[in-house]
DOFIZA-60674 format. One record per atom (N, C-alpha, C): x, z, y. Coordinates in steps of 0.1 Angstrom, whole numbers, padded with zeros to 4 digits, always signed. Last residue first. Layout:
XZY
...
// end
This chain:
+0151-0208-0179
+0152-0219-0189
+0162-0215-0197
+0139-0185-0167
+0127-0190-0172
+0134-0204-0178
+0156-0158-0157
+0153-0164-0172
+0141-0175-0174
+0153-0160-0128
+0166-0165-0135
+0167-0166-0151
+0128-0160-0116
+0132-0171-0123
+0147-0171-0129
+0125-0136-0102
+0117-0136-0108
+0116-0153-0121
+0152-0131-0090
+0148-0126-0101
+0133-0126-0103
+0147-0153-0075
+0158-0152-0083
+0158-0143-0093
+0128-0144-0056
+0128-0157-0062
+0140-0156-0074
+0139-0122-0043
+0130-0122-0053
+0128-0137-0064
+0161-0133-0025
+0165-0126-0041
+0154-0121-0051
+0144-0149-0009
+0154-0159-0020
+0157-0146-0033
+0131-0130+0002
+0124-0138-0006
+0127-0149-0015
+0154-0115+0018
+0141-0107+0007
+0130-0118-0004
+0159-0139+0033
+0168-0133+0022
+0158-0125+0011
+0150-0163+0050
+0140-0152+0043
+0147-0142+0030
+0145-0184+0063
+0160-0169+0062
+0153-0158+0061
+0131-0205+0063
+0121-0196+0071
+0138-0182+0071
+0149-0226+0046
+0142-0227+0059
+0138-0214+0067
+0152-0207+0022
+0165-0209+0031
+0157-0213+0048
+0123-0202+0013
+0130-0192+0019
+0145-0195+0029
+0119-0230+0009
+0114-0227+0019
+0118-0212+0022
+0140-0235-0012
+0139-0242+0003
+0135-0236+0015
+0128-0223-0034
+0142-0218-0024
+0143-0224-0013
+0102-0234-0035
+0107-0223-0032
+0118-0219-0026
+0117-0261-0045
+0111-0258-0035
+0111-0247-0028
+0129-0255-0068
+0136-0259-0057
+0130-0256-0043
+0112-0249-0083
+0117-0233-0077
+0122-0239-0067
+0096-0270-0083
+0086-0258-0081
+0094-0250-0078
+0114-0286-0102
+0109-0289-0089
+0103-0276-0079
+0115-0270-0127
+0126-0270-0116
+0123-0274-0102
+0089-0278-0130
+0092-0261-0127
+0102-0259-0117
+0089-0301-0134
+0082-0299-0125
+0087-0282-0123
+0105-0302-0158
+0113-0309-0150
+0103-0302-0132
+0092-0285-0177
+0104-0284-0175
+0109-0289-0164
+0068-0283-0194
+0071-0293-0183
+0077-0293-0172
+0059-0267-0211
+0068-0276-0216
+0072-0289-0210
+0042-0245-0207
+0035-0257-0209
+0047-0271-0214
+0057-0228-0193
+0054-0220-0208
+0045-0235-0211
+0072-0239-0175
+0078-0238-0184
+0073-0232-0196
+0042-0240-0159
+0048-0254-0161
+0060-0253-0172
+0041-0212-0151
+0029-0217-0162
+0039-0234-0168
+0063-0209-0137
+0067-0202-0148
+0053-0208-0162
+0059-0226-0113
+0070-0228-0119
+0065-0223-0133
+0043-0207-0098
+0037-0219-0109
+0045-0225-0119
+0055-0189-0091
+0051-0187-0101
+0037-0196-0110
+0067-0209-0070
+0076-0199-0084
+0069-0191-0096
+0045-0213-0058
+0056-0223-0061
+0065-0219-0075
+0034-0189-0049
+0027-0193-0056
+0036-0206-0062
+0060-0178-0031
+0053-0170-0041
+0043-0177-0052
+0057-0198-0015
+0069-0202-0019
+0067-0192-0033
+0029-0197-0002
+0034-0209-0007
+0045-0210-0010
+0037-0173+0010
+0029-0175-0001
+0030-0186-0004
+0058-0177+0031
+0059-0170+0020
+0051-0172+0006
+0040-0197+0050
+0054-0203+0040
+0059-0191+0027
+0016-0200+0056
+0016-0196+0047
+0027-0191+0039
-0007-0217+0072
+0013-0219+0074
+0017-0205+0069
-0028-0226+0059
-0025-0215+0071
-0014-0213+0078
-0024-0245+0043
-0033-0248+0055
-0030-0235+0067
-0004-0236+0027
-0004-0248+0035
-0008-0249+0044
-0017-0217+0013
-0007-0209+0021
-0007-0223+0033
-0039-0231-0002
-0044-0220+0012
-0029-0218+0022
-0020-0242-0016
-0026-0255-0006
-0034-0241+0000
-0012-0220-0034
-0005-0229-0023
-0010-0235-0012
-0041-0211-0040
-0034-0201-0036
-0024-0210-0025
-0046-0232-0060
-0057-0231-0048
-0048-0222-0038
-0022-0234-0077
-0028-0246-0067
-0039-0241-0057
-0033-0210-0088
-0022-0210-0082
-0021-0220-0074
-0059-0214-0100
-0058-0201-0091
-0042-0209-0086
-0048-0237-0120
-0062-0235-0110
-0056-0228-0099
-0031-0222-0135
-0026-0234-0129
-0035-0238-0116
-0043-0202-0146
-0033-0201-0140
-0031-0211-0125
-0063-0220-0160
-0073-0208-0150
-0060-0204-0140
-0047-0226-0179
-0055-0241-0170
-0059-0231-0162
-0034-0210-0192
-0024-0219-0183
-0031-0225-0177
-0035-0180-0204
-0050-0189-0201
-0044-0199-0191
-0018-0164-0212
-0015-0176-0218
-0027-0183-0217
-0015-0144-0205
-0024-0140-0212
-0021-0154-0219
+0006-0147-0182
+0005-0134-0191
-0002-0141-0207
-0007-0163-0163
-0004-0169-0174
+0002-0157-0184
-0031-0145-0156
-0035-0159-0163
-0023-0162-0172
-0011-0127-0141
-0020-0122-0154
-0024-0136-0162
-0004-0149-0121
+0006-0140-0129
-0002-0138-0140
-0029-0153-0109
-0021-0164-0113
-0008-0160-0126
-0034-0129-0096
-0041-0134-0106
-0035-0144-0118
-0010-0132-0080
-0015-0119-0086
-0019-0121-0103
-0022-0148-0061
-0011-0148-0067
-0007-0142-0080
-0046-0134-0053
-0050-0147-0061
-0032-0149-0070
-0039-0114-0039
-0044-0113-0050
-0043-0124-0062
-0019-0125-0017
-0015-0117-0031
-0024-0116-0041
-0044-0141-0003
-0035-0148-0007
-0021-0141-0024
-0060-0119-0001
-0066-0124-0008
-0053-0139-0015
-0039-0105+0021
-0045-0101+0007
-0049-0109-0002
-0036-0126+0038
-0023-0122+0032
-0031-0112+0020
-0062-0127+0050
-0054-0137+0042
-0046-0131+0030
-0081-0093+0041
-0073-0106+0053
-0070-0117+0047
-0112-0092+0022
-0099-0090+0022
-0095-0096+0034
-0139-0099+0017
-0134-0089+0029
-0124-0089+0030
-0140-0121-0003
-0154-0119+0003
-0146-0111+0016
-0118-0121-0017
-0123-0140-0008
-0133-0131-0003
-0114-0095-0028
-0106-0101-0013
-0109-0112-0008
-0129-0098-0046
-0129-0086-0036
-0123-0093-0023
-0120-0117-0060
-0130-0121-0056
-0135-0109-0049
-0096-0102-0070
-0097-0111-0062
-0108-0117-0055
-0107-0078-0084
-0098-0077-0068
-0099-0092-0058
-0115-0087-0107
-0123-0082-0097
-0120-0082-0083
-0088-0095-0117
-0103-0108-0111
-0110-0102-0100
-0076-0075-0120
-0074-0084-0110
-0083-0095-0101
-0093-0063-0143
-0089-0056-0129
-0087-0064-0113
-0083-0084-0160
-0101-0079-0154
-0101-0074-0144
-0058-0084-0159
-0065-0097-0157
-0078-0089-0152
-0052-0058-0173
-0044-0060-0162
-0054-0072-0150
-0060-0062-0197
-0072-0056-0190
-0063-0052-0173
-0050-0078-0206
-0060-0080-0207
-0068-0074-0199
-0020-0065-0202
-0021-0078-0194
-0038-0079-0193
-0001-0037-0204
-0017-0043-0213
-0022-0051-0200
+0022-0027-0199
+0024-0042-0209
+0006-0044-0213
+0016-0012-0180
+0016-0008-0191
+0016-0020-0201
+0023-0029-0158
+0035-0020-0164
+0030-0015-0175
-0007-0041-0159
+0001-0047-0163
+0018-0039-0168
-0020-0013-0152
-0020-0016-0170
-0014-0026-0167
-0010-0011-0126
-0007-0003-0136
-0007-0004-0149
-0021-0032-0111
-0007-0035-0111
-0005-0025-0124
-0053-0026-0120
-0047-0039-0125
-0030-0045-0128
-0051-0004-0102
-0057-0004-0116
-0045-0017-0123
-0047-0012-0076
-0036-0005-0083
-0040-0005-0094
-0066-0036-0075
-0050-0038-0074
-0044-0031-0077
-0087-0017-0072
-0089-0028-0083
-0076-0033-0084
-0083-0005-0048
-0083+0004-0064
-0083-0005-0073
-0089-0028-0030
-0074-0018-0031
-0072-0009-0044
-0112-0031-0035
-0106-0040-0035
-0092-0034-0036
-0127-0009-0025
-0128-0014-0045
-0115-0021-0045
-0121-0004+0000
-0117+0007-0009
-0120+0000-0023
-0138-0031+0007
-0122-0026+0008
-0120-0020-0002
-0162-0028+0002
-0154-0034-0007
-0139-0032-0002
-0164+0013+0001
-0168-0003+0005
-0163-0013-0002
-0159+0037-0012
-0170+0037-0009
-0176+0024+0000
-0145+0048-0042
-0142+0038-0033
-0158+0038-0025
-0148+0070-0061
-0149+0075-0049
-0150+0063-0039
-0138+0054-0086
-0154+0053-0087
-0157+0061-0073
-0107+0050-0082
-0118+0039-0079
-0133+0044-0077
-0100+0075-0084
-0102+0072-0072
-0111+0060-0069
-0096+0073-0114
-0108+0081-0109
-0108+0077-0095
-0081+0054-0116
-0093+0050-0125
-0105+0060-0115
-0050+0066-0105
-0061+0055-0102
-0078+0051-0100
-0053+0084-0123
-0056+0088-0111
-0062+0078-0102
-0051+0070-0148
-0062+0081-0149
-0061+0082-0133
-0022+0061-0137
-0039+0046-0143
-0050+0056-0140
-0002+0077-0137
-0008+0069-0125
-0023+0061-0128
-0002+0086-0164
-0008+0095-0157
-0011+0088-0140
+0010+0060-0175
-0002+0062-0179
-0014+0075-0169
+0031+0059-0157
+0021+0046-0159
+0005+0052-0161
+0054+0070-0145
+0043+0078-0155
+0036+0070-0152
+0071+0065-0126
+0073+0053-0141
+0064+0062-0149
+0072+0072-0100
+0083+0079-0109
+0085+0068-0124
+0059+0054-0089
+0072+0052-0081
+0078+0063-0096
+0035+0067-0103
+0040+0050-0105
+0054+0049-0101
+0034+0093-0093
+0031+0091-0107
+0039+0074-0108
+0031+0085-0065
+0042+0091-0067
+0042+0087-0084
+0007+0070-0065
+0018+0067-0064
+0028+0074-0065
-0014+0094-0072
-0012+0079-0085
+0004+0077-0077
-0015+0108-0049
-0008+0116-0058
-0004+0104-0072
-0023+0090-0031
-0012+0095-0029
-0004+0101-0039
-0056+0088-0047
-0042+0077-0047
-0027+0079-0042
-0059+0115-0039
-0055+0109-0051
-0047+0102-0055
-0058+0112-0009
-0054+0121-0018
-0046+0114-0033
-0078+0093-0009
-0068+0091-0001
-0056+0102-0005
-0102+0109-0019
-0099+0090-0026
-0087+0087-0021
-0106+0124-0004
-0104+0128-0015
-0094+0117-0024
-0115+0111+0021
-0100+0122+0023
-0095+0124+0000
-0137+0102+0017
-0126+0093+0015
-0113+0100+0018
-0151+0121+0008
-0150+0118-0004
-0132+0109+0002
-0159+0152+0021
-0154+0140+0026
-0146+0133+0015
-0170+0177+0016
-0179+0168+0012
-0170+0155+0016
-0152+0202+0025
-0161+0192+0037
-0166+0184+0034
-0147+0204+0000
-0153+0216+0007
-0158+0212+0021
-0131+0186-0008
-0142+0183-0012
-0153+0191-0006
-0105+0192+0013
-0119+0179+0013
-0127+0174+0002
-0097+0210+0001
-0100+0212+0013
-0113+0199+0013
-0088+0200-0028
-0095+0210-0024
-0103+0211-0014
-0070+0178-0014
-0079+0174-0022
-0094+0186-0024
-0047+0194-0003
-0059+0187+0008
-0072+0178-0004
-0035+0204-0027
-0047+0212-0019
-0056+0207-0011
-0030+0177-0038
-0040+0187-0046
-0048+0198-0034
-0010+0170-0018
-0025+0163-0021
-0035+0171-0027
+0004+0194-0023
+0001+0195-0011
-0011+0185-0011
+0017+0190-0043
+0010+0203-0045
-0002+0201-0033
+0028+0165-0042
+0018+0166-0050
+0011+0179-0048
+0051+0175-0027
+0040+0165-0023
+0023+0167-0029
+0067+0188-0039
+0057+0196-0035
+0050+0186-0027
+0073+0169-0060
+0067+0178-0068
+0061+0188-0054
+0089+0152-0042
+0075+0151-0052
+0068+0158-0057
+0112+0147-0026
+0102+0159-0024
+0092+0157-0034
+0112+0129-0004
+0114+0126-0023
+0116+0138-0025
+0106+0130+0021
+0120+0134+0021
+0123+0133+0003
+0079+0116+0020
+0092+0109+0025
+0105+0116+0020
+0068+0135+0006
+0068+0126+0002
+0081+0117+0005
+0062+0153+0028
+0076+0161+0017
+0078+0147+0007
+0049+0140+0046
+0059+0140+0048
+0069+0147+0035
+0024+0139+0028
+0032+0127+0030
+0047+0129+0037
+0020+0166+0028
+0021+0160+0017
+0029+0144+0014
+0014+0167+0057
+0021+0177+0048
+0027+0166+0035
-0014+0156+0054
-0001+0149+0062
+0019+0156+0058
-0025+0169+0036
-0023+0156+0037
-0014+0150+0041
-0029+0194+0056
-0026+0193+0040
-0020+0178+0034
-0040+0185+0075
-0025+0189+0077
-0021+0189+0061
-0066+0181+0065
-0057+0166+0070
-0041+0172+0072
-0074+0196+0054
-0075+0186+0050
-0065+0180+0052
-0081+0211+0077
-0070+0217+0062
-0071+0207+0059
-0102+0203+0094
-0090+0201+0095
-0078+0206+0087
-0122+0206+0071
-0116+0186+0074
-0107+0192+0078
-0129+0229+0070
-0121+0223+0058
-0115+0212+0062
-0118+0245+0106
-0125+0242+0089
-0118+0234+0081
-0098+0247+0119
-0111+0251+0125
-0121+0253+0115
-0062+0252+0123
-0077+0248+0120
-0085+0254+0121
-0042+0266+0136
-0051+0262+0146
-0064+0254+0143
-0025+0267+0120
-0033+0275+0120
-0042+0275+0130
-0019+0244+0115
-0030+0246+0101
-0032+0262+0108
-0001+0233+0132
-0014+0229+0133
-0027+0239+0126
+0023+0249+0126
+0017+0253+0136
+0002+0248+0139
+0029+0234+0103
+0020+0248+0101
+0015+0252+0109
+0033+0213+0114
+0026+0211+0110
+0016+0227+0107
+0056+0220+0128
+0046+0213+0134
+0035+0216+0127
+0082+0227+0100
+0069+0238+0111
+0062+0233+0126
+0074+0203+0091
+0067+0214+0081
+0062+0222+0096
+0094+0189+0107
+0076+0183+0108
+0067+0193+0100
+0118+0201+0105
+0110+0205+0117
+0093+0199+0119
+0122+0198+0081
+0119+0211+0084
+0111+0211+0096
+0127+0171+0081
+0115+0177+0074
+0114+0192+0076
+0137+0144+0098
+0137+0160+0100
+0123+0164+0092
+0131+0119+0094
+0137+0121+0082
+0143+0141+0086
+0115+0106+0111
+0128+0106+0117
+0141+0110+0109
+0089+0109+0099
+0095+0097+0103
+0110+0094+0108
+0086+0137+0108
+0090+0134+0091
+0097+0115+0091
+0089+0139+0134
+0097+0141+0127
+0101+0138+0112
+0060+0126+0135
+0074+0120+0144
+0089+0123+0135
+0043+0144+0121
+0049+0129+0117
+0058+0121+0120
+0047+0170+0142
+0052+0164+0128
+0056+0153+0119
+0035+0148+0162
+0047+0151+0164
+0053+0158+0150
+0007+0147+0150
+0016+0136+0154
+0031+0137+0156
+0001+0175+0153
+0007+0167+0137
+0010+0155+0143
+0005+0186+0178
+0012+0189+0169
+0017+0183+0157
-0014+0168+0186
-0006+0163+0191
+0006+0173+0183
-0035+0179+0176
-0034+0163+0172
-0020+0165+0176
-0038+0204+0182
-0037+0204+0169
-0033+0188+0170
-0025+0220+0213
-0032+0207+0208
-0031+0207+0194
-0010+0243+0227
-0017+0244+0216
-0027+0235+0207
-0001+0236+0253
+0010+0238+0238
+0002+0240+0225
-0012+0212+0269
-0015+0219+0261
-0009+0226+0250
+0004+0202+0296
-0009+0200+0290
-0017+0214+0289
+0029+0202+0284
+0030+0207+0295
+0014+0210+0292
+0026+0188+0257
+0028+0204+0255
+0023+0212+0264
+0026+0164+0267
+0014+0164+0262
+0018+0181+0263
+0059+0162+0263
+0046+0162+0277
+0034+0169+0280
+0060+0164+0237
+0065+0172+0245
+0059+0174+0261
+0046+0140+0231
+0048+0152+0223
+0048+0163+0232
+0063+0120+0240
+0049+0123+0244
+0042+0134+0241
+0089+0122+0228
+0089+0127+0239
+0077+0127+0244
+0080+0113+0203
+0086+0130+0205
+0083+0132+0221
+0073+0087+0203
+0063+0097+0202
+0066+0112+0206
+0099+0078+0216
+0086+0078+0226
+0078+0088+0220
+0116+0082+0189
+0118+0086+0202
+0109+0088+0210
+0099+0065+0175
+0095+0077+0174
+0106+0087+0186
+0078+0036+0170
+0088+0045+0188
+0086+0060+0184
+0062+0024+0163
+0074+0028+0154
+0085+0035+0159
+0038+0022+0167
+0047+0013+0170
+0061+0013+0164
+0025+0045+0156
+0018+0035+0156
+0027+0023+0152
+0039+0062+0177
+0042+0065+0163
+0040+0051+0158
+0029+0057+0200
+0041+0051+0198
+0043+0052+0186
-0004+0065+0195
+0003+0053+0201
+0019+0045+0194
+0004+0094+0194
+0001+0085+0182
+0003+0066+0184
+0009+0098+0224
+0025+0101+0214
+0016+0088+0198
-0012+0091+0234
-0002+0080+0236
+0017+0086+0227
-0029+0103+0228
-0031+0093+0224
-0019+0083+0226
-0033+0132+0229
-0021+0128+0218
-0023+0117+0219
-0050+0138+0249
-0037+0139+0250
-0026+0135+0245
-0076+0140+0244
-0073+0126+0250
-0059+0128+0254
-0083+0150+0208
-0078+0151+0224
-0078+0144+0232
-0086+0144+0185
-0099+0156+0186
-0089+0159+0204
-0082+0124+0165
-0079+0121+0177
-0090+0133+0182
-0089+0115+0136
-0084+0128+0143
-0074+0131+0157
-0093+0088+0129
-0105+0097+0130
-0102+0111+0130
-0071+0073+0140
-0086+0071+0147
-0096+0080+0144
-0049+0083+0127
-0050+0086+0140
-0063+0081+0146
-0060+0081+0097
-0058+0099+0102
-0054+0095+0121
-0062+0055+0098
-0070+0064+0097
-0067+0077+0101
-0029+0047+0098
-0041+0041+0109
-0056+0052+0111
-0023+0059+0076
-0020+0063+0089
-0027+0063+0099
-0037+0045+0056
-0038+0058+0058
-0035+0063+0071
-0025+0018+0062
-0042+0022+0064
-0044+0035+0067
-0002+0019+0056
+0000+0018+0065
-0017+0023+0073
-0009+0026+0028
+0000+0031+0037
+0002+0033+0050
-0020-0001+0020
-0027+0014+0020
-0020+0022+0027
+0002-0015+0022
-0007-0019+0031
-0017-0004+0030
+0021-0011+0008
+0024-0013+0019
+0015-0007+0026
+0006-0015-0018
+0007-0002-0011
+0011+0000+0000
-0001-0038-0020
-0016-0033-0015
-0005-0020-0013
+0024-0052-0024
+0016-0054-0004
+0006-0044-0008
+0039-0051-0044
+0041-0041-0033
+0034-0044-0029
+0041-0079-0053
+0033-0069-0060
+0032-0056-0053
// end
């Protein structure tokens, strides 16, 4: 139930280094960030300085080195040093932003949030809706990771109608959907989800459309719709099958399991976790045996 934020997360990043690349200097500190070489990014950083000490990219890359490295003092003053080297609203925007995700890392929240709010400011003042939609939903998760359900759904709800492809639906349709399910409201958890899912057979990767459908399979049986469950979740496995899949086919196993015990066919469930566990001991998949376990230790 984590991958769309994993995954937005990881998107945001991707985005702020392909569409603020304003040097041919920082390419190889963003590069290592990229990779997760934050030793390499610092020291590209630093090169890059010989250069240019006054590069805006290569400053906030090198902030994010540090916020990555868990130094938040020293990614703040990167970062200020950027903001004063902006030029307009996009570039407030983005230090504002990036700002925001680092006080984020250090659980920092409350000046995170100040900091989306302003790059939310900043980028409506450059008309740039997806800085805005990227904001937002930064500011929904903190709201969710805290357990404000309801003030995450409203932030959600509004970032969806800024989505401007089927990606961007397809990602707002998954936080909508994961949020009114915490809010124990499954019905309209399901609507949400549908839409996502048939978001993701059209654009999604695998591994998306493979969570979605999982996803789905959950809310179905929520709702207690066990033949639409049972559907979606057999289509979900036999995809994991064909693709070699082994996580999702151990994901969709276990939570076929749970339609099979609300149906009163007890013996196939057990079959369904055995499995599961199998294929986490096969693949030593520890993260996916102790999910397995707490997502079946009450189902007899």
């Amino acid at each position: 139930m984590k991958l769309q934020f994993t995954l937005a997360l990881l998107c945001s990043s991707m985005f702020i280094n392909n569409v603020y690349a304003d040097s041919t200097q920082d390419t190889t500190c963003d590069q290592a960030l990229v990779k997760g070489d934050i030793p390499g990014a610092l020291a590209a950083a630093n090169k890059n300085f010989n250069w240019n000490s006054r590069d805006k990219s290569t400053l906030i890359c090198q902030g994010r080195a540090y916020s990555a490295q868990g130094n938040l003092n020293k990614a703040l003053e990167s970062f200020s040093a950027a903001d004063k080297l902006s030029k307009d609203a996009f570039d407030q925007t983005i230090v504002a932003l990036v700002t925001g995700q680092a006080y984020k890392s250090a659980k920092k929240n409350e000046a995170a949030i100040m900091s989306y709010e302003k790059s939310i400011t900043f980028a409506q003042a450059a008309n740039n809706q997806a800085f805005v939609r990227m904001n937002q939903n930064s500011i929904g998760d903190i709201y969710f990771e805290e357990k404000e359900f309801e003030r995450a759904l409203a932030i959600y709800l509004a970032g969806s109608k800024l989505a401007n492809n089927d990606n961007e639906r397809g990602d707002s349709f998954e936080r909508v959907a994961l949020t009114y399910h915490m809010l124990h409201q499954n019905e309209q958890a399901l609507e949400y989800q549908i839409k996502a899912y048939l978001t993701n057979e059209q654009v999604g990767t695998l591994d998306q459309f493979a969570h979605s459908g999982i996803e789905l399979g959950r809310y179905y049986t929520l709702v207690k719709s066990y033949g639409n469950a049972e559907n979606t979740l057999n289509k979900m496995i036999n995809l994991a099958k064909e693709q070699g899949g082994a996580y999702y086919e151990a994901q969709g196993s276990y939570m076929l399991a749970k339609v099979k015990v609300a149906t009163g066919d007890l013996n196939a469930a057990k079959d369904l976790i055995n499995h599961a566990k199998m294929i986490a001991k096969t693949t030593n998949d520890k993260a996916l045996s102790e999910e397995i376990d707490v997502e079946t230790h009450d189902l007899f």
